[in-house]
Each structure stands twice: as structure tokens, then as C-alpha cells.
C-alpha positions as CSV (number, residue, x, y, z in Angstrom):
1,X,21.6,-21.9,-13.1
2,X,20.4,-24.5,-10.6
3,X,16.7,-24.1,-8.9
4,X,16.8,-22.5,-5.1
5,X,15.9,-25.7,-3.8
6,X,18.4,-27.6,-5.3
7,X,21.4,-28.5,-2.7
8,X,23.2,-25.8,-1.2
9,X,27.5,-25.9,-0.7
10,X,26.5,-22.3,1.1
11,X,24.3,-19.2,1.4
12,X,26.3,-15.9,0.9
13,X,25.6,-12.5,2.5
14,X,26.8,-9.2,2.9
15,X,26.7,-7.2,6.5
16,X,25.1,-4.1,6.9
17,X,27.1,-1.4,7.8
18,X,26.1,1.0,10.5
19,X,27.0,4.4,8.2
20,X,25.0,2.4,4.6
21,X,22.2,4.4,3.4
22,X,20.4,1.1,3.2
23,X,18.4,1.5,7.0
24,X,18.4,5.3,7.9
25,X,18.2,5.9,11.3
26,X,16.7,2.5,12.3
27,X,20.4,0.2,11.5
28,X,20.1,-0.7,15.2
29,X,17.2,-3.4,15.1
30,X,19.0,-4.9,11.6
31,X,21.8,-6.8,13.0
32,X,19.6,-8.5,15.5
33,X,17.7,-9.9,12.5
34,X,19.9,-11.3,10.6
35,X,21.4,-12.8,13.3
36,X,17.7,-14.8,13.7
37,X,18.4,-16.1,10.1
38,X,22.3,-16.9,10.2
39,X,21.2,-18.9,13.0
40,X,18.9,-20.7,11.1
41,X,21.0,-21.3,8.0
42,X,24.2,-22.2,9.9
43,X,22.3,-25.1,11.1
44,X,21.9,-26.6,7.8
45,X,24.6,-25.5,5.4
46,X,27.9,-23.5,5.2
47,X,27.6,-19.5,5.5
48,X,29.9,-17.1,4.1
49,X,29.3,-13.4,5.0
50,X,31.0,-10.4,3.2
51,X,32.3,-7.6,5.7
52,X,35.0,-4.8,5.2
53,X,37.7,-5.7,7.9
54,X,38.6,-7.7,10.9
55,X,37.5,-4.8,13.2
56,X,33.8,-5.9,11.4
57,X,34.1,-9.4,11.8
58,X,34.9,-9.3,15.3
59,X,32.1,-7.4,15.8
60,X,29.6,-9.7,13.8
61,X,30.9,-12.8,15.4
62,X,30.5,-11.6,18.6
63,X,26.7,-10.0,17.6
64,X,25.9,-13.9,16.4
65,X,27.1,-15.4,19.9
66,X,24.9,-13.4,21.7
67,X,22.1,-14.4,19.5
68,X,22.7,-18.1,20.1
69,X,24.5,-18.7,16.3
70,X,26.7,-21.9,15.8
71,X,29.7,-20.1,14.3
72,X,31.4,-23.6,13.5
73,X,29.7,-23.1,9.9
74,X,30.2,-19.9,9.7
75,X,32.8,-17.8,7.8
76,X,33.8,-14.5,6.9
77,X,35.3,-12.7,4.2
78,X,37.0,-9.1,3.7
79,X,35.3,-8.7,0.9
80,X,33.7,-4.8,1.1
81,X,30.5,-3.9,-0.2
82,X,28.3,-0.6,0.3
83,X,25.3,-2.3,1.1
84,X,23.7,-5.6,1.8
85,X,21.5,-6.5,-0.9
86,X,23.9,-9.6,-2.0
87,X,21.0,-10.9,-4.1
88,X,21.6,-8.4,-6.7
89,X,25.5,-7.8,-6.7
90,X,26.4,-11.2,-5.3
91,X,27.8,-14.0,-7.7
92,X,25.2,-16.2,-9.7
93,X,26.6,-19.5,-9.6
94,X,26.1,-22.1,-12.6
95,X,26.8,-25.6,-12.2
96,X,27.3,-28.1,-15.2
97,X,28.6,-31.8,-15.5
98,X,31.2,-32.6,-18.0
99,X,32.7,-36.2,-18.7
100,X,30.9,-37.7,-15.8
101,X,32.4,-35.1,-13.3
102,X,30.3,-31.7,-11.9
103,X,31.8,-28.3,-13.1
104,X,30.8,-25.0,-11.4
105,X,31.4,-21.3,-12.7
106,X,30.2,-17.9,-12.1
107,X,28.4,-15.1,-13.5
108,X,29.1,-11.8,-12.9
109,X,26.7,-9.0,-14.1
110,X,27.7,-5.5,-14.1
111,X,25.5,-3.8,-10.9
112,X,24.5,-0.1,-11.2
113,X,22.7,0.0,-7.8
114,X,19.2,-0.1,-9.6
115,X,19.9,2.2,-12.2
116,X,22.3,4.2,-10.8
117,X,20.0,5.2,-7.6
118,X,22.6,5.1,-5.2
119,X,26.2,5.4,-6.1
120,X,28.6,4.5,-5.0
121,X,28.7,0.9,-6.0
122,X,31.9,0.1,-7.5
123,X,33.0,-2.5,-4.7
124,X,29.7,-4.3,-4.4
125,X,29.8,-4.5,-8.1
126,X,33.4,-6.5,-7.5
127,X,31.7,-9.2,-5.2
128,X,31.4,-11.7,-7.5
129,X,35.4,-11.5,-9.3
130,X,36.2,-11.5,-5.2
131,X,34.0,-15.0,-5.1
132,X,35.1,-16.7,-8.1
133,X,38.8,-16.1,-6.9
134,X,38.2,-17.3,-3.7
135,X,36.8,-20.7,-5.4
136,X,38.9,-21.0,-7.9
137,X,35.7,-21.1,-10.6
138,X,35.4,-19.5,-14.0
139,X,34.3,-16.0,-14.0
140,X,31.7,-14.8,-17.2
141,X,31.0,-11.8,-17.7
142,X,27.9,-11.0,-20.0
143,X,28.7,-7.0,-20.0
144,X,25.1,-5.8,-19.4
145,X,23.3,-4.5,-16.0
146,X,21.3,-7.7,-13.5
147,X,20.4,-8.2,-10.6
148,X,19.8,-11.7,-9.5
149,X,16.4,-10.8,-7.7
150,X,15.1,-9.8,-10.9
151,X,15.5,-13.6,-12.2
152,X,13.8,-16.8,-11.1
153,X,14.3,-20.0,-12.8
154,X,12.9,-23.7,-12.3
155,X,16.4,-25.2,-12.8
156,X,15.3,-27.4,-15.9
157,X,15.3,-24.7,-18.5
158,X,12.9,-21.9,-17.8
159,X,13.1,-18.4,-15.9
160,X,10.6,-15.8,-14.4
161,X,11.2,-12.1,-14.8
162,X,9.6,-8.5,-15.4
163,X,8.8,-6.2,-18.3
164,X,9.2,-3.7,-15.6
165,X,12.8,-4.1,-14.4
166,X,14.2,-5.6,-17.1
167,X,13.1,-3.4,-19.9
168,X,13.5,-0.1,-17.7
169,X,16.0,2.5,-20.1
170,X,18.3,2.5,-16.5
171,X,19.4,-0.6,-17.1
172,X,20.2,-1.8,-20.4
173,X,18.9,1.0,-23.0
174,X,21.0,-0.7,-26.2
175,X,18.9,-4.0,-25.6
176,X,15.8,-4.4,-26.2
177,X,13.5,-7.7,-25.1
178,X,15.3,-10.0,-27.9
179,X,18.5,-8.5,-26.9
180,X,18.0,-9.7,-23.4
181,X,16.6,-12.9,-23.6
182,X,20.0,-13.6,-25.7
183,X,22.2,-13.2,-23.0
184,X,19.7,-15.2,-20.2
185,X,20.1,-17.8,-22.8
186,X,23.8,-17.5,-23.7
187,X,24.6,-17.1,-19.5
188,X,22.4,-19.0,-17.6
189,X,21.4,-21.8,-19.9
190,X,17.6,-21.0,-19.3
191,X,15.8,-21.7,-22.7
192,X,12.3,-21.0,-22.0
193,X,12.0,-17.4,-20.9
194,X,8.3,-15.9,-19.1
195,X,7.5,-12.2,-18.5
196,X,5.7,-10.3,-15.6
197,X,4.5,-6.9,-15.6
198,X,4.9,-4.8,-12.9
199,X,6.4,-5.1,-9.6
200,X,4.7,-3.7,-6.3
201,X,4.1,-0.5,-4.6
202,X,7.6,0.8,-2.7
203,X,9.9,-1.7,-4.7
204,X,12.9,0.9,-5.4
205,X,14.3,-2.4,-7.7
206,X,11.6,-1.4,-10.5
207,X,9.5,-4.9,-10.1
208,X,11.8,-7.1,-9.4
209,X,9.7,-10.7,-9.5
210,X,11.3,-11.9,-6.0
211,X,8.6,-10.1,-4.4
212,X,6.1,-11.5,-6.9
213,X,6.8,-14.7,-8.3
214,X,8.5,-17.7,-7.2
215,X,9.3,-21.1,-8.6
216,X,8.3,-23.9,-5.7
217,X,9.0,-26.7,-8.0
218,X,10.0,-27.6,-11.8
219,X,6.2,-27.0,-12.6
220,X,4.6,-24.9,-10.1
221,X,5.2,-21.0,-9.2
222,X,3.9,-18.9,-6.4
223,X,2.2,-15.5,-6.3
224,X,1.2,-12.9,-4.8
225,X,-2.3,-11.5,-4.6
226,X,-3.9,-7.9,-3.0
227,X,-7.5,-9.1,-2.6
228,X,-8.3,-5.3,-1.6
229,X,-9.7,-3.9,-4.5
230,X,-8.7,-0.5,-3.3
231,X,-5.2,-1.9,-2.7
232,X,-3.0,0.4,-5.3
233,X,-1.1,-3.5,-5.6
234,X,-4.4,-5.3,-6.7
235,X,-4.3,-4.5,-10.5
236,X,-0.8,-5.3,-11.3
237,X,-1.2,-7.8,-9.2
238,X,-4.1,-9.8,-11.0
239,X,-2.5,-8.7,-14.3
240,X,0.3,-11.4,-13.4
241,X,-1.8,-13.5,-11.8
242,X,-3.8,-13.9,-15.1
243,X,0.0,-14.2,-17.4
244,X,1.2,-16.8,-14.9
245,X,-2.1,-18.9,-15.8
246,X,-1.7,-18.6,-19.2
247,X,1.8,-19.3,-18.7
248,X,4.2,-22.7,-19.8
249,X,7.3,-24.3,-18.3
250,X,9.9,-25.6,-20.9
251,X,8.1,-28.6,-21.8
252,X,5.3,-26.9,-22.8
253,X,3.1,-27.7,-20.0
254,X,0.7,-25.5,-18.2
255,X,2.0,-24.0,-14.9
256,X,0.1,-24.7,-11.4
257,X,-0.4,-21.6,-10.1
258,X,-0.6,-21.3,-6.4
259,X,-2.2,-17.3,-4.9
260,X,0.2,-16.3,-1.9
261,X,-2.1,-13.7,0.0
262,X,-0.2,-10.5,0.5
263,X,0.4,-8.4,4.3
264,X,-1.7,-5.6,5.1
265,X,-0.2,-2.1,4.1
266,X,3.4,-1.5,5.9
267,X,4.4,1.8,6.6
268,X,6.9,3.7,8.4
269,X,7.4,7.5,8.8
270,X,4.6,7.8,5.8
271,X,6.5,5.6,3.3
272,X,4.9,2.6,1.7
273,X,7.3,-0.3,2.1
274,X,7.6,-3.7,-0.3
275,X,6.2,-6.4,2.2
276,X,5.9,-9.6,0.8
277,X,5.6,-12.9,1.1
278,X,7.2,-14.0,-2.1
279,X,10.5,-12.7,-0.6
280,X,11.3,-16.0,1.0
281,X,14.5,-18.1,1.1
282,X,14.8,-21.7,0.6
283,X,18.1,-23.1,1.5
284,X,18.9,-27.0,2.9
285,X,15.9,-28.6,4.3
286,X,14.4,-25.1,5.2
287,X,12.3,-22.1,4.0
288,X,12.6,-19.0,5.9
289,X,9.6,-16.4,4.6
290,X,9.3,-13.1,6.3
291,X,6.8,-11.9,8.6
292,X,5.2,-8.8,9.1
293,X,3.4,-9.0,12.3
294,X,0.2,-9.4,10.5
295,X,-2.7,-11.5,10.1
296,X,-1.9,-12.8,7.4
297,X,1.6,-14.4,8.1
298,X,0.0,-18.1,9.2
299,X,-1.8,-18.2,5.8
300,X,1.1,-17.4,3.7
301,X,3.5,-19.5,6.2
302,X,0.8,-22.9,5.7
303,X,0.6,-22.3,1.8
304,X,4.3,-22.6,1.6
305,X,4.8,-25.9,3.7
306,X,2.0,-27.3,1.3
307,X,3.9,-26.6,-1.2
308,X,7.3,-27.5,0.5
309,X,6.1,-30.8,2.3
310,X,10.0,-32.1,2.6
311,X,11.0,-28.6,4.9
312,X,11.0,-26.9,7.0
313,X,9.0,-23.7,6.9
314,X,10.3,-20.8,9.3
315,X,8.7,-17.4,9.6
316,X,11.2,-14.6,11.0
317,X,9.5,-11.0,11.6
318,X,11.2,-8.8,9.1
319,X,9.6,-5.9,10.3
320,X,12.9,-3.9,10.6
321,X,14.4,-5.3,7.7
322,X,12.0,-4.3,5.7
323,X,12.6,-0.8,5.9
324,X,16.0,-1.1,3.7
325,X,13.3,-1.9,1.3
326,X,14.0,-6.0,0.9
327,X,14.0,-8.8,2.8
328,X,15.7,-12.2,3.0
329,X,16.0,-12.9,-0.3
330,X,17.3,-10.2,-1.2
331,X,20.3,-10.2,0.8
332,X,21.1,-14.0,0.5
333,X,22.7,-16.0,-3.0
334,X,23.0,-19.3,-2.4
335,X,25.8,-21.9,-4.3
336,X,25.2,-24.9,-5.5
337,X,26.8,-28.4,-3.6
């Protein structure tokens, strides 16, 4: 599996749909954000977004020329899901090269909607066979329960996860860690395998590391910090902070740590809601991190071009988005050029 970073053929999505459980009662401000971040990616690279019919896409391309998107590099696909969280039922694409030529493939992982929390999900779960057709690739199916958002990997070898998510009985309760790290191995050709604890406070994904962790380079990984003492994040928090730092990459050297500060509390109608930094997207030439209208955003948004010096680094608020409980990573996969 390649690195984020590494060139993009395309970002994949999945739209919203107005009657999904994923916004309640607050769909309406949704569209208008991911329209701010199509028309960001479609400026740099190929998009492909998932809807259910042509009475949706009409509607969606005529929502992202009002917001200003280039639709030249833009396509859709009748391709149905429940929900938008692509990241986790979307296809993980592998790439490989073979007698001097580049071979891709996909992996499909069986999806359960984060341990069966909300059913259905048998036509997101048929994303990725939907994909593979369309590209003509080779489909592999490991036969156990992921979610890409619960994996990060440095593209030469080694991958980030949780004890918390990956571990938890809804998911896999015949594995146990061996079990697991077997197939990461066997599917994703990762060989050096390093685990978190526990995610943050509102994550309904049990911990998945995309809102903790992230790979910025072969060597380096950022995280996220609650300095508030008081914070109910700070513990778990510094618990991976202080694995990461003892922590090696596939070569066996030390990892550079980098602290990503994380937004004040975000609530809405009394519900603590997974803001974070960490949830970032990097895609050709660009980064786009989500902000929270909070004072923190500039710090977070100037520790990532530091540690992205070659892009772009675009904040987009994610205010709204946040209240389906992710934000732009998780509803974007990208495939490899």
C-alpha cells in the first residue's frame, strides 16, 4: 500500500445522502462543504464520486457549479452506498511493479459499519468489487472486518494502528493481535507493524489512528496532543505520544515525532464531537486539514506546511462536517498514479 503522499491517479468519495443517518437534522450545511474540497481536489487530480442514480448526480453537479468546481476532472459513478465515510468501505488500492512494468490491485475488506453500529451496510460494503470492476484490477479479499481509517502506513514497509479498534471483539473476535498482523502483512505488504492505544473522546470508529496519528514522511509521524490536563483526551493522548517516541520505522530507526495541538472542545446539542487535526488529507501538491473555527487552527495549519514544505497547506472549516462524526479523511481514498 503506497504512502498518502505518494502520486494520486484520483481521490474517491461517496455523497451524502439527504435521508443517511450520518448528519441528523443538520445534512443541509454538508453538501456545501464538500463542495469547498472537490473544488480543491479537482484542481489537482482526477475525482470520482460514488452516488445512487442520475437523479443524484444531476443534483451534485449542479451543487459543485454553484460552488465554483471545475467539473472537467470530475466524474461520477452509480455506485450506492448508505453513507459517506469512503475511507472505511472504499477500496484500498495496492500498487506493485513486476518485469519493469507498474501493476495495481485492490483490497477489499469486509465493512460492518464499526461493528455493526449502524446496519444497513451491505451496499457500501460492495464499493470496492464495484471499483476494481470498473478498473479492471485484481480484487483480494482477506475475509476479516477494516476500515482503512484505522490504518496508516509510511509506504516503505511499516503501518500505524490501534489496540483500541483493532482488537475490539466487534470486529474480528477469532483473531487475536498475531492473527491480525498476519493478514496486514499478507494484504498490504506492510512488514513492520506499530500500535496505539486509544482513540479520542466522541470517535464512534473505536480509536481509529486517523484522528491521532499520521505518517508525514517515510520517517516522521504526527500527533495529536490535549495540553488541558483536565481534557478527558489528555491521558490517552500522552500515552501515545510517549509509544510513538519509543517507536521504530522498518529500518529500525527512531521515529521524529512531531505534537499536533488539538481544537478546543466541539460540541453540538450536548454531544462531544471527534475534532481533530490529524484528520487531514494529502492528495497532489496539496494538504487540506480541517478547521474548527478555533484558535488553534493557524498552529496546527503552520506545523503541517513545516512538515509538508513542497504543498500546499489548505484549511477548510469542517464545522458541519464534523457532526457525522469524521472529517476529510475519512470520507476520501485516494489511488495510486
Amino acid at each position: 500500500m503506497p504512502a498518502e503522499w505518494a502520486r494520486h491517479h484520483a481521490t474517491w468519495l461517496t455523497w451524502p445522502r439527504p435521508e443517511g443517518i450520518s448528519f441528523p437534522d443538520r445534512y443541509e450545511p454538508v453538501p456545501g462543504v464538500y463542495a469547498a474540497f472537490i473544488r480543491e481536489l479537482a484542481a489537482v487530480e482526477e475525482v470520482n464520486i460514488n452516488v445512487w442514480h442520475s437523479e443524484m448526480e444531476a443534483w451534485v453537479r449542479g451543487l459543485l457549479g454553484d460552488h465554483g468546481c471545475p467539473l472537467v476532472n470530475v466524474r461520477f459513478h452509480h455506485f450506492p452506498a448508505y453513507e459517506p465515510w469512503c475511507r472505511d468501505h472504499g477500496p484500498i488500492f495496492l500498487e506493485r511493479e513486476r518485469g519493469g512494468r507498474g501493476e495495481r490491485a485492490v483490497v477489499d475488506w469486509a465493512y460492518n459499519a464499526w461493528g455493526g453500529k449502524y446496519p444497513p451496510h451491505d451496499l457500501d460494503d460492495a464499493v470496492p468489487q464495484h471499483v476494481a470492476r470498473l478498473r479492471r484490477l485484481p480484487l483480494f479479499q482477506p475475509g476479516i472486518v477494516m476500515e482503512g481509517g484505522a490504518l496508516d502506513v509510511n509506504g516503505s514497509g511499516t503501518l500505524l494502528t490501534t489496540e483500541a479498534c483493532l482488537l475490539n471483539p466487534n470486529r474480528n473476535p477469532h483473531l487475536d493481535r498475531a492473527g491480525i498482523e498476519r493478514h496486514l502483512r499478507d494484504f498490504l505488504g506492510v512488514t513492520n507493524i506499530l500500535w496505539l492505544g486509544d482513540g479520542i473522546v466522541g470517535d464512534d470508529t473505536d480509536g481509529h489512528v486517523d484522528d491521532l496519528a499520521r505518517f508525514v514522511s517515510s520517517g516522521a509521524v504526527v500527533t495529536v496532543v490535549e495540553e488541558d490536563p483536565a481534557d478527558e483526551n489528555h491521558e490517552p493522548l500522552k500515552e501515545n505520544l510517549r509509544r510513538l517516541r519509543t517507536m521504530k520505522d522498518e529500518q529500525g530507526h527512531p521515529l521524529r515525532v512531531v505534537a499536533l495541538p488539538m481544537p478546543s472542545r466541539v460540541e453540538f446539542e450536548g454531544q462531544r464531537l471527534p475534532a481533530s487535526y490529524a484528520n487531514f488529507y494529502v492528495a497532489n501538491g496539496i494538504v487540506v486539514m480541517p478547521t474548527f473555527r478555533d484558535a488553534n487552527d493557524a498552529r496546527a495549519l503552520g506545523i503541517l506546511q513545516r512538515e509538508f514544505p513542497e504543498r500546499r497547506v489548505i484549511g477548510i472549516d469542517s464545522t458541519e462536517l464534523i457532526w457525522g462524526l469524521g472529517s476529510f479523511h475519512c470520507i476520501s481514498q485516494q489511488e495510486p498514479a
